[in-house]
Each structure stands twice: as C-alpha cells, then as structure tokens.
PyMOL Python script that loads the backbone (N, CA, C, O; Angstrom):
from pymol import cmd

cmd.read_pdbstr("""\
ATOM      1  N   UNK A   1      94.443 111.665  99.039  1.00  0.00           N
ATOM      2  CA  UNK A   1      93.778 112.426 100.075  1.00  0.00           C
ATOM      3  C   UNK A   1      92.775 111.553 100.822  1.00  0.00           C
ATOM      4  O   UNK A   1      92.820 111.523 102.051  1.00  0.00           O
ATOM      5  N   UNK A   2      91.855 110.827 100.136  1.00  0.00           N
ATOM      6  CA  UNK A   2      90.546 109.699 100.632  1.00  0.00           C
ATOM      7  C   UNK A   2      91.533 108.752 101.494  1.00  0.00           C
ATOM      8  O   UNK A   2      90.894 108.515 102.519  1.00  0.00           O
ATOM      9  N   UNK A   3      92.678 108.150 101.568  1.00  0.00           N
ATOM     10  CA  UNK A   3      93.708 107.377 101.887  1.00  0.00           C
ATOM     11  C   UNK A   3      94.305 107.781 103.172  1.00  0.00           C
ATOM     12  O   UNK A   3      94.731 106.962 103.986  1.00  0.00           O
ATOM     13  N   UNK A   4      94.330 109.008 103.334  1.00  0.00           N
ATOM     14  CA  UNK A   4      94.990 109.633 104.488  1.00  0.00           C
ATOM     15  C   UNK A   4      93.994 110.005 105.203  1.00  0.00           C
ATOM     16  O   UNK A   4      94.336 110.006 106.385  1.00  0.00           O
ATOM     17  N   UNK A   5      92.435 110.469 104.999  1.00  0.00           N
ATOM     18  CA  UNK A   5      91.403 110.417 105.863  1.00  0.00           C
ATOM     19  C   UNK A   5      91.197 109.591 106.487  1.00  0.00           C
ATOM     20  O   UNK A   5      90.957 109.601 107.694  1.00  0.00           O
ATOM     21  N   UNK A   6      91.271 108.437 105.543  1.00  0.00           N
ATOM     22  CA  UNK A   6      90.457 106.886 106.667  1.00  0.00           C
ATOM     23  C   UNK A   6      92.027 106.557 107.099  1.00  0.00           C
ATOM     24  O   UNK A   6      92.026 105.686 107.969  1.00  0.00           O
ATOM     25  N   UNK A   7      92.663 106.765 106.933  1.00  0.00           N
ATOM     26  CA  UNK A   7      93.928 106.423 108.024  1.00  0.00           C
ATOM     27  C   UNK A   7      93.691 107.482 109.500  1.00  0.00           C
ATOM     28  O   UNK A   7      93.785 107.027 110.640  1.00  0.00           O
ATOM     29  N   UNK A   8      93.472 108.491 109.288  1.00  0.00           N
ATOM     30  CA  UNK A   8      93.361 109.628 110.344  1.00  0.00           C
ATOM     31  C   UNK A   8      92.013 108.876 111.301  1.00  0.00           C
ATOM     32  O   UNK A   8      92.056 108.873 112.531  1.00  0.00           O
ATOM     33  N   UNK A   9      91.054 108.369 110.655  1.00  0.00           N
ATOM     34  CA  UNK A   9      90.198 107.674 111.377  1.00  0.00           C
ATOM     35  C   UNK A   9      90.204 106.400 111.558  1.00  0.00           C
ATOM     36  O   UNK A   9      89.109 105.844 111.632  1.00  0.00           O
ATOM     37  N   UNK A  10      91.302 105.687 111.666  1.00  0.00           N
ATOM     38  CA  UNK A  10      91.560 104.479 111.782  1.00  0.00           C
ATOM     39  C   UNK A  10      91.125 103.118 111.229  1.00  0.00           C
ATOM     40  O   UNK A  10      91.302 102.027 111.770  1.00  0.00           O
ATOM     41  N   UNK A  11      90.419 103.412 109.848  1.00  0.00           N
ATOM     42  CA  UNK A  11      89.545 102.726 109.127  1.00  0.00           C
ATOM     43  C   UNK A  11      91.212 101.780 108.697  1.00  0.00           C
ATOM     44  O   UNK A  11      91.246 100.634 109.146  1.00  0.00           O
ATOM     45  N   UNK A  12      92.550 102.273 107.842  1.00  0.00           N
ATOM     46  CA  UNK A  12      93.126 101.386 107.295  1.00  0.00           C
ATOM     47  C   UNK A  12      94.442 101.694 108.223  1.00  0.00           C
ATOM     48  O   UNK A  12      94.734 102.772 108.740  1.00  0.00           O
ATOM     49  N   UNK A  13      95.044 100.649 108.284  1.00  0.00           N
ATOM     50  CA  UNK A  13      96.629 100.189 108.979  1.00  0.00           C
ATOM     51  C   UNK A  13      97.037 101.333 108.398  1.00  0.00           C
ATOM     52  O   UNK A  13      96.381 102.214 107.842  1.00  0.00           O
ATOM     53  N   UNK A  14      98.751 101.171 108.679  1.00  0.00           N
ATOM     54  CA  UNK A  14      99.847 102.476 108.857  1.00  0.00           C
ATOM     55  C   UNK A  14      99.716 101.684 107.006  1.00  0.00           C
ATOM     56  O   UNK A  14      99.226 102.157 105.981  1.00  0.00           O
ATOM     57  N   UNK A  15     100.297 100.547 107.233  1.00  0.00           N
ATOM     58  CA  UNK A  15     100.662 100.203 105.759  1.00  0.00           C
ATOM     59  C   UNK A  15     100.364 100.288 104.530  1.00  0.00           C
ATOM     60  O   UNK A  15     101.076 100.472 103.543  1.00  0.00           O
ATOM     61  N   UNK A  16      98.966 100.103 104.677  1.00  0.00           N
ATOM     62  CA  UNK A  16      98.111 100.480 103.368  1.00  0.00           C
ATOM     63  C   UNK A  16      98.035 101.757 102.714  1.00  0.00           C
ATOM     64  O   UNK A  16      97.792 102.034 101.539  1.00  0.00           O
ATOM     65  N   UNK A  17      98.423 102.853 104.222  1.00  0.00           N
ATOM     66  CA  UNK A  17      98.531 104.264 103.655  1.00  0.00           C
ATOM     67  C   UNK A  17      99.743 104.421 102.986  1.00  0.00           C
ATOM     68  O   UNK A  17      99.783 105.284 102.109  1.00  0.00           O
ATOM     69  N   UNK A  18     100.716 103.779 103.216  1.00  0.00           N
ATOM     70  CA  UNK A  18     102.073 104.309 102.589  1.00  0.00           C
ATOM     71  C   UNK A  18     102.218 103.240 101.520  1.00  0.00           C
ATOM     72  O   UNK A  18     103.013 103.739 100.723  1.00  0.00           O
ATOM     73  N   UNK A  19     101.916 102.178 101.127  1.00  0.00           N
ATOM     74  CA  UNK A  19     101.594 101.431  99.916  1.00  0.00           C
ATOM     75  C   UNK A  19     100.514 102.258  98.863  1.00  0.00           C
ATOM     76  O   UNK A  19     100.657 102.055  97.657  1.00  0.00           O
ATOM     77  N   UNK A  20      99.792 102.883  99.173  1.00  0.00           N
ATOM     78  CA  UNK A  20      99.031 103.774  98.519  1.00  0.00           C
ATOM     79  C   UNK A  20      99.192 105.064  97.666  1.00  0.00           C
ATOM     80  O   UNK A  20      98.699 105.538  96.643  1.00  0.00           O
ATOM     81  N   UNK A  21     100.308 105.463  98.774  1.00  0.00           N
ATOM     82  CA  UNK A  21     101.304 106.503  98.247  1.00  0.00           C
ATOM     83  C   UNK A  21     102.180 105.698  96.490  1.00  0.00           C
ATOM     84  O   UNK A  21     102.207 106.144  95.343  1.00  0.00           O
ATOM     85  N   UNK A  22     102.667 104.606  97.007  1.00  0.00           N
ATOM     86  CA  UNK A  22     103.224 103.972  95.769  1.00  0.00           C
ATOM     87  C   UNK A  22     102.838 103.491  95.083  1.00  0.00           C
ATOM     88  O   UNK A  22     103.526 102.993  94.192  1.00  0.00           O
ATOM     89  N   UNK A  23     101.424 103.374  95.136  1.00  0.00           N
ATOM     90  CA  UNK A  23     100.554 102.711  93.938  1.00  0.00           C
ATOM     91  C   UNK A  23     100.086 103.958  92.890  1.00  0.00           C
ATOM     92  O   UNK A  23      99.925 103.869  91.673  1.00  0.00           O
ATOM     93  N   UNK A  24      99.915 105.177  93.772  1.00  0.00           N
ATOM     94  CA  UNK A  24      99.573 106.609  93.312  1.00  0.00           C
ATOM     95  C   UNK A  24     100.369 106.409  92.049  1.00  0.00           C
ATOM     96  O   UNK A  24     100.037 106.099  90.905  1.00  0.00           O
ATOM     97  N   UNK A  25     101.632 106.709  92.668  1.00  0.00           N
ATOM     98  CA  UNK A  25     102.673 106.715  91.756  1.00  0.00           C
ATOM     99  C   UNK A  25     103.173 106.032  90.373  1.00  0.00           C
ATOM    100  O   UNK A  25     103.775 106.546  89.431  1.00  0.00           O
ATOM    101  N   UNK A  26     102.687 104.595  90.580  1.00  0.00           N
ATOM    102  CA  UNK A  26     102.894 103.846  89.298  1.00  0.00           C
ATOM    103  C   UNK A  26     101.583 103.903  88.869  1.00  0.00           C
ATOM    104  O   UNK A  26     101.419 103.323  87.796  1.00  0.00           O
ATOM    105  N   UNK A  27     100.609 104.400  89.338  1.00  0.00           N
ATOM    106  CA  UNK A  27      99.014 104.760  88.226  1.00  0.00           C
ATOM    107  C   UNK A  27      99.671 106.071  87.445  1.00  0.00           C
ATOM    108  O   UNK A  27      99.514 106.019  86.226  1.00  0.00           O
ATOM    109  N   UNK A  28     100.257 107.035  87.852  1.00  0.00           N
ATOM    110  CA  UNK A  28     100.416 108.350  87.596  1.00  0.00           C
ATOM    111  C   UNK A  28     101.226 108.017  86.517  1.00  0.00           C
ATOM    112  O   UNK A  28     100.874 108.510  85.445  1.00  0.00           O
ATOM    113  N   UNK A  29     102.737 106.946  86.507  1.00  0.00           N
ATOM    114  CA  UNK A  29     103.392 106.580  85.410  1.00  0.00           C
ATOM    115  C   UNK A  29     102.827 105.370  84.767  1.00  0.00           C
ATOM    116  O   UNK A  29     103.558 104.380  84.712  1.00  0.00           O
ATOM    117  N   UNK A  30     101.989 105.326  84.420  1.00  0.00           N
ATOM    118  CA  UNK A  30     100.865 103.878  84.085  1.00  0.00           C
ATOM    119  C   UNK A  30     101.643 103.201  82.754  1.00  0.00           C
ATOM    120  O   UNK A  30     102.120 102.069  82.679  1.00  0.00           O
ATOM    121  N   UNK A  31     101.615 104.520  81.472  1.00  0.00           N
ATOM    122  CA  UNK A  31     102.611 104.008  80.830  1.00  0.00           C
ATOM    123  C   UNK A  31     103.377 103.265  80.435  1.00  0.00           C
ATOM    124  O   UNK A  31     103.340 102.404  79.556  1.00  0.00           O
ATOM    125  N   UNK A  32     104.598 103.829  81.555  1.00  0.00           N
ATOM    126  CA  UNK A  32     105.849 103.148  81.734  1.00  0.00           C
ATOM    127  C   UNK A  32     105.976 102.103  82.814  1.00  0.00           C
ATOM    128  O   UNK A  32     107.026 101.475  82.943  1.00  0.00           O
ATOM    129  N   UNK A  33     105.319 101.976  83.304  1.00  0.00           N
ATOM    130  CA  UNK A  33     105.093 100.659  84.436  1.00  0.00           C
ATOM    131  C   UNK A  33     104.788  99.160  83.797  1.00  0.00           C
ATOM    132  O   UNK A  33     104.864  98.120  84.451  1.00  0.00           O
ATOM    133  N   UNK A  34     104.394  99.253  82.262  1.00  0.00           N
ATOM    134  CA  UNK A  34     103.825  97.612  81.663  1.00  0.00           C
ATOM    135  C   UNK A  34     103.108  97.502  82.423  1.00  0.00           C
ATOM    136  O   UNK A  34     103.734  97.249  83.452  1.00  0.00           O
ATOM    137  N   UNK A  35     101.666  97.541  82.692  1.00  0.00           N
ATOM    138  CA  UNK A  35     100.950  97.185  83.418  1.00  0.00           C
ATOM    139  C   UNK A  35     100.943  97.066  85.250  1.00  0.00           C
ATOM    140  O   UNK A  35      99.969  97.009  86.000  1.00  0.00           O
ATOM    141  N   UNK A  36     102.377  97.057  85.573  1.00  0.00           N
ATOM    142  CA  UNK A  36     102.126  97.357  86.958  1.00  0.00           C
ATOM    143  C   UNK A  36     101.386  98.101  87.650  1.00  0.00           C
ATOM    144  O   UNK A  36     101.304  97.894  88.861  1.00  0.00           O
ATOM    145  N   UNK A  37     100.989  98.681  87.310  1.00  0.00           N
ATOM    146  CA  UNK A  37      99.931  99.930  88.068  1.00  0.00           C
ATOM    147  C   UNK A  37      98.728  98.988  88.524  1.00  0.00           C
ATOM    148  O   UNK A  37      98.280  98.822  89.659  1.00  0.00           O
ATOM    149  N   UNK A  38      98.336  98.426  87.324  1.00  0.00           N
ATOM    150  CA  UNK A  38      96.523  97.613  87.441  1.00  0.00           C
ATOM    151  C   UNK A  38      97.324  96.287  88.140  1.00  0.00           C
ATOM    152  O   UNK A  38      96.400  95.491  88.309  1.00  0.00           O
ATOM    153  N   UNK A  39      98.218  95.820  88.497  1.00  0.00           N
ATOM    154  CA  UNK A  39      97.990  94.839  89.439  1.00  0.00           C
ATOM    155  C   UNK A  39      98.927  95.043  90.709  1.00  0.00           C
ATOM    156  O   UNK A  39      99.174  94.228  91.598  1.00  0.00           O
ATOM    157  N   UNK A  40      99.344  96.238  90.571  1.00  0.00           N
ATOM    158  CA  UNK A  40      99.655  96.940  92.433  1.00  0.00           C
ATOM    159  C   UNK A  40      97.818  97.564  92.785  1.00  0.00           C
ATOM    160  O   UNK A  40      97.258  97.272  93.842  1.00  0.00           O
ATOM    161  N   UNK A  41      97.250  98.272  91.878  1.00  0.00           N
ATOM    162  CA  UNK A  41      96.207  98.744  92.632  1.00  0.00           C
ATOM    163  C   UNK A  41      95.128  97.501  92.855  1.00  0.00           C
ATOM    164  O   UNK A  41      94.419  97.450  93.860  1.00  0.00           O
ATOM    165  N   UNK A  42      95.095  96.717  92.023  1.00  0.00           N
ATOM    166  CA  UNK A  42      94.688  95.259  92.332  1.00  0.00           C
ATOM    167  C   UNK A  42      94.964  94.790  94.002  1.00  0.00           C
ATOM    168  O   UNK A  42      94.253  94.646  94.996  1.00  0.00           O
ATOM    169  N   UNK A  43      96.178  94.671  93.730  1.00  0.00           N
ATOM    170  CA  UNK A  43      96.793  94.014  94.967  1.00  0.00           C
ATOM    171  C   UNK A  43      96.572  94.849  96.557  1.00  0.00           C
ATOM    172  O   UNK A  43      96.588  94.341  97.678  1.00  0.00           O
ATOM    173  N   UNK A  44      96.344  96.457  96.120  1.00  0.00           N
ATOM    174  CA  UNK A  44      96.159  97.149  97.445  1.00  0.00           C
ATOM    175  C   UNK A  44      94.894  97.446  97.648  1.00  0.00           C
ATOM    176  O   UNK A  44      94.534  98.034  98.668  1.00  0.00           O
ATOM    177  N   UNK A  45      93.999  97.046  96.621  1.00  0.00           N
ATOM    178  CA  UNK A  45      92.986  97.064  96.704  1.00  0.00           C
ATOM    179  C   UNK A  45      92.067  96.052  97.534  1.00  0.00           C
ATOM    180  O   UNK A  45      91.173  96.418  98.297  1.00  0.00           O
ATOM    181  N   UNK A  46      92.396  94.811  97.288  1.00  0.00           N
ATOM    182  CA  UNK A  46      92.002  93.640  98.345  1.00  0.00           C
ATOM    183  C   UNK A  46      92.563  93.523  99.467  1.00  0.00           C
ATOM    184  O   UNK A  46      92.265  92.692 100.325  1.00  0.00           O
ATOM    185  N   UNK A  47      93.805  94.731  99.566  1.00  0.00           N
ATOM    186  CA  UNK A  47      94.566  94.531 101.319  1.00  0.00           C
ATOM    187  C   UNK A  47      93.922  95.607 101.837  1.00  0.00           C
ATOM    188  O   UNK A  47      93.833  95.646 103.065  1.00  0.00           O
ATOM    189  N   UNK A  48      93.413  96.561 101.148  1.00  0.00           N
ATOM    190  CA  UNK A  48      92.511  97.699 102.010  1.00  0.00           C
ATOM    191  C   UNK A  48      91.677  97.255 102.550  1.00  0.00           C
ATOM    192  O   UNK A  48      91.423  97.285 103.754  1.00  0.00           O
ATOM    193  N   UNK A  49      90.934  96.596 101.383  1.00  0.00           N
ATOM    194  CA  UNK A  49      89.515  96.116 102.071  1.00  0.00           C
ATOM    195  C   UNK A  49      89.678  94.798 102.996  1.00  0.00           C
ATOM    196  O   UNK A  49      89.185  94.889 104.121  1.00  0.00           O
ATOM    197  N   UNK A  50      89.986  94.208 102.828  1.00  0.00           N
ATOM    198  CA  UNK A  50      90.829  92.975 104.133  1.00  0.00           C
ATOM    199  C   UNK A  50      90.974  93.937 105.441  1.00  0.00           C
ATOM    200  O   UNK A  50      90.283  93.702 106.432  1.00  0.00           O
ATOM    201  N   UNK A  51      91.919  95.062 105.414  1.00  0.00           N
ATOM    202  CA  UNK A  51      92.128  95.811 106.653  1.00  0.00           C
ATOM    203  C   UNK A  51      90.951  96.869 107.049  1.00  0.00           C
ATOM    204  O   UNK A  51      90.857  97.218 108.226  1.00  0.00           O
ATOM    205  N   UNK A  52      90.236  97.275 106.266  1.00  0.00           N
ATOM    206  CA  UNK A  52      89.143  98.072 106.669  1.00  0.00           C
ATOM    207  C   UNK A  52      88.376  96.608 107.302  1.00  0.00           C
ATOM    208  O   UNK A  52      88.739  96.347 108.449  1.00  0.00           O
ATOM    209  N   UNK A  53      87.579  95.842 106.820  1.00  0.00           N
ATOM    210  CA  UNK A  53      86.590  94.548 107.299  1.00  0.00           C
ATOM    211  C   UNK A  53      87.404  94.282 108.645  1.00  0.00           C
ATOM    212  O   UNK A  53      86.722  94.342 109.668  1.00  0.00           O
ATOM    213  N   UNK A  54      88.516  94.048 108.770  1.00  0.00           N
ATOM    214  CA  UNK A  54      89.205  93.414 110.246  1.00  0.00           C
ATOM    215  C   UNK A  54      89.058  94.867 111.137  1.00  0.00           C
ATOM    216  O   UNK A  54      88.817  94.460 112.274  1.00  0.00           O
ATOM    217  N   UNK A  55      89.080  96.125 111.174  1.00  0.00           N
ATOM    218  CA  UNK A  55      89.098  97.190 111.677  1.00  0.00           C
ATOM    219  C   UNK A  55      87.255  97.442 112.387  1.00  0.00           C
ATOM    220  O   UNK A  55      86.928  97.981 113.444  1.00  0.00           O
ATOM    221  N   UNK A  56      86.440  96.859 111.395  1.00  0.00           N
ATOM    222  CA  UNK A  56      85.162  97.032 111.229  1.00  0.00           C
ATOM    223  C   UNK A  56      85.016  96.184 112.730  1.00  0.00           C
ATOM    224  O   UNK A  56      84.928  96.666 113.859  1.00  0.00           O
ATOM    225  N   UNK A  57      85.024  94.904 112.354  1.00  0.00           N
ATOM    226  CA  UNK A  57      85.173  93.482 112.845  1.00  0.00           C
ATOM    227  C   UNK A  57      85.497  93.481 114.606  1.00  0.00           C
ATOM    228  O   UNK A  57      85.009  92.750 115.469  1.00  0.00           O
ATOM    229  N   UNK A  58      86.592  94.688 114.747  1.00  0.00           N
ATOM    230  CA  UNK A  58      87.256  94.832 116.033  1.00  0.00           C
ATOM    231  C   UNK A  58      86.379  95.427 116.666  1.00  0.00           C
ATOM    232  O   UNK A  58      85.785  95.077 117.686  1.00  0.00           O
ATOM    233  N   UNK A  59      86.252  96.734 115.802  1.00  0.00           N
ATOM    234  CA  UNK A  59      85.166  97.458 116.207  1.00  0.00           C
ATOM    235  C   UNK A  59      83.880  97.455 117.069  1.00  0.00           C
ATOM    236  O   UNK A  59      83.536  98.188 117.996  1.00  0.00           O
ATOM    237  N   UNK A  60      83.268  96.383 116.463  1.00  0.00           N
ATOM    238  CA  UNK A  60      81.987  96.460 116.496  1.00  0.00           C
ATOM    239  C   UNK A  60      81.369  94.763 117.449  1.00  0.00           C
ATOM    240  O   UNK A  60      80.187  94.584 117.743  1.00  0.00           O
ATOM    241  N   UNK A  61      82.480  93.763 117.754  1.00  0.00           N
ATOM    242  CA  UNK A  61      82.395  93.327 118.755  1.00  0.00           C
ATOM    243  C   UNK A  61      83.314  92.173 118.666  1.00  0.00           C
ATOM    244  O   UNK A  61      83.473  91.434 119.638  1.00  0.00           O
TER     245      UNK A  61
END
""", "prot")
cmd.dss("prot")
cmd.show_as("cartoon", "prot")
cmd.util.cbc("prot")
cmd.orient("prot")
C-alpha cells in the first residue's frame, strides 16, 4: 500500500512499484524462498532509494 502511494505521487519509477509487488511476495513465502526474500528486499531497497534521491534531485533543481 506505502509503495503504491509514493508511486501515485511520483516519489518512485513505474518499476520499483511492480518489483515491489514481487518482493511482497517472496517475503510472504520467506520460508520457501532460501533466503531470497532478504536479498530481493535488499536489492529493491537500494533501487528505491536511488529512485526516490534522483526524483528528489529533479525536483528541487
């Protein structure tokens, strides 16, 4: 839900929202993923914030 707000306000790219969706997903099966979960949310975690800072960046001058 927090994911699809700052997309609605243009804080993160198209991409990060729908990578987010699939990270949901392998946290939710954490389990059965062997650890994939903690290094997809790893991984979308430093591309959010990379794309929020460049969004900021545009922004503001």
């Amino acid at each position: 839900m927090t994911t699809r707000i700052a997309q609605q306000a243009g804080a993160l790219p198209t991409w990060a929202t729908w990578v987010s969706y699939a990270v949901a997903v392998l946290c939710l099966a954490g389990f059965w993923s062997g650890g994939m979960a903690s290094v997809a949310f790893a991984l979308w975690l430093i591309g959010a914030v990379i794309g929020v800072l460049h969004t900021a960046r545009r922004h503001t001058g």
